[in-house]
C-alpha positions in Angstrom: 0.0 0.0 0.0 1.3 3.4 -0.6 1.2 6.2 1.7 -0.1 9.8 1.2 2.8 11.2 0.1 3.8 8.3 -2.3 -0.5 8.6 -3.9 0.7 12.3 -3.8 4.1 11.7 -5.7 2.1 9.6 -8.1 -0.4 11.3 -8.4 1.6 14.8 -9.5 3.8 12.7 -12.0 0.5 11.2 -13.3 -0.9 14.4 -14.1 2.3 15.9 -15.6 2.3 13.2 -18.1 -1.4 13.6 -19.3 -1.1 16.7 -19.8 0.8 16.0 -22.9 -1.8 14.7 -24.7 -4.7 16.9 -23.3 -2.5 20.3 -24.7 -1.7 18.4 -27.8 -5.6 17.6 -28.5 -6.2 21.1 -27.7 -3.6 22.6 -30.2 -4.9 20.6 -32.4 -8.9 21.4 -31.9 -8.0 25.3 -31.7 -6.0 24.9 -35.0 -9.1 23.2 -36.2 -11.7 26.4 -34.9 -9.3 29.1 -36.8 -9.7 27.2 -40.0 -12.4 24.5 -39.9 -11.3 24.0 -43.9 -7.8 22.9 -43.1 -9.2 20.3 -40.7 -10.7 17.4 -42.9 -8.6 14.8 -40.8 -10.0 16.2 -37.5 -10.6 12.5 -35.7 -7.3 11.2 -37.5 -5.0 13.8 -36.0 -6.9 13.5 -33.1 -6.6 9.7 -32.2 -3.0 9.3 -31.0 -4.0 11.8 -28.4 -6.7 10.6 -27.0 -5.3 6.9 -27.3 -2.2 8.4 -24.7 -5.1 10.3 -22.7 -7.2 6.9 -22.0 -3.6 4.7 -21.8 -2.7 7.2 -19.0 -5.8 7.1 -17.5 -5.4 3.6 -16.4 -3.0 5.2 -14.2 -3.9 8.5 -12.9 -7.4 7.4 -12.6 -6.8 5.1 -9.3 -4.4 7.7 -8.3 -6.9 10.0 -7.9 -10.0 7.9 -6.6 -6.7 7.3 -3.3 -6.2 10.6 -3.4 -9.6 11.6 -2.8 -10.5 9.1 -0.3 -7.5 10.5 1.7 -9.0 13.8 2.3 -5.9 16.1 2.4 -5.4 19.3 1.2 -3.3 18.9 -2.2 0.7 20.7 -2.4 0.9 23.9 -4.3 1.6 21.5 -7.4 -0.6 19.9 -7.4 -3.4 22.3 -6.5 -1.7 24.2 -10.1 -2.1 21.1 -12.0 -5.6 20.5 -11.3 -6.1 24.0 -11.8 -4.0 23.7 -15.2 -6.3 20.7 -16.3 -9.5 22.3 -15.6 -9.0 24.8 -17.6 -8.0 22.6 -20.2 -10.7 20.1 -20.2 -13.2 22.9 -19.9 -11.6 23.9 -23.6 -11.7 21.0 -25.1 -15.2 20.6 -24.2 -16.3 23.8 -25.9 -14.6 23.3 -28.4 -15.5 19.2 -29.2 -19.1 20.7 -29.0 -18.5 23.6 -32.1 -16.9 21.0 -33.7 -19.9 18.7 -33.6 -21.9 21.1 -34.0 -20.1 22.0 -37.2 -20.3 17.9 -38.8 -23.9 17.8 -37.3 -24.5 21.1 -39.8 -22.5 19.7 -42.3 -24.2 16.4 -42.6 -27.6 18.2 -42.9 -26.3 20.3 -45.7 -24.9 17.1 -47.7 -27.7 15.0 -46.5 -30.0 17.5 -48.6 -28.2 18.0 -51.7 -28.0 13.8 -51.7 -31.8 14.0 -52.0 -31.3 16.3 -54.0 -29.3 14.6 -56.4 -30.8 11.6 -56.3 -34.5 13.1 -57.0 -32.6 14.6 -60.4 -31.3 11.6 -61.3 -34.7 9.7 -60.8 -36.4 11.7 -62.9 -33.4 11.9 -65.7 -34.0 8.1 -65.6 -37.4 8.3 -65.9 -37.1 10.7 -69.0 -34.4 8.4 -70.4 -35.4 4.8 -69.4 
């Protein structure tokens, strides 16, 4: 069993690491909001990251159900990296919703010039059959 400080230890090195891939997921969804044409790999370039973010997971996760059942007041680093990661995942959050928003639009717009299209080429088969 570990003790506080060791959870602690963990816990702080845990949270360094995933904050790799959370900043790099972010880079890459802010790149994606300045110029949504740019973007039309979005979930591609977006997978490695949030493969690392659920490998580390495993990890931090338990880390931080101990920490919490310990009931101490976090260190100054920690206290800044859970600050830190807030403000991240509160980001990414807004900005994973405009991005669905965005495909949700943009499947709406294609899903009515398919009808479209195929209505046309109904009736050009029709005319032509």
């Amino acid at each position: 069993m570990l003790s506080e400080t060791q959870i602690e230890e963990k816990l702080v090195q845990g949270m360094r690491k995933i904050a790799v891939p959370y900043k790099k997921a972010l880079q890459i969804l802010r790149q994606h909001a300045a110029d949504p044409a740019e973007s039309n790999d979005l979930p591609s370039r977006l997978k490695p990251s949030m493969e690392m973010i659920a490998q580390y997971e495993t990890t931090v996760g338990p880390l931080r159900t101990q920490w919490n059942a310990l009931q101490k007041t976090p260190n100054d680093e920690l206290k800044s990296l859970v600050s830190e990661q807030s403000d991240v995942l509160q980001e990414l959050i807004t900005l994973l919703d405009t991005v669905e928003q965005q495909m949700a639009g943009s499947r709406s717009h294609l899903a009515s010039r398919l009808d479209v299209s195929q209505r046309q080429n109904a009736m050009r088969q029709a005319y032509h059959g």
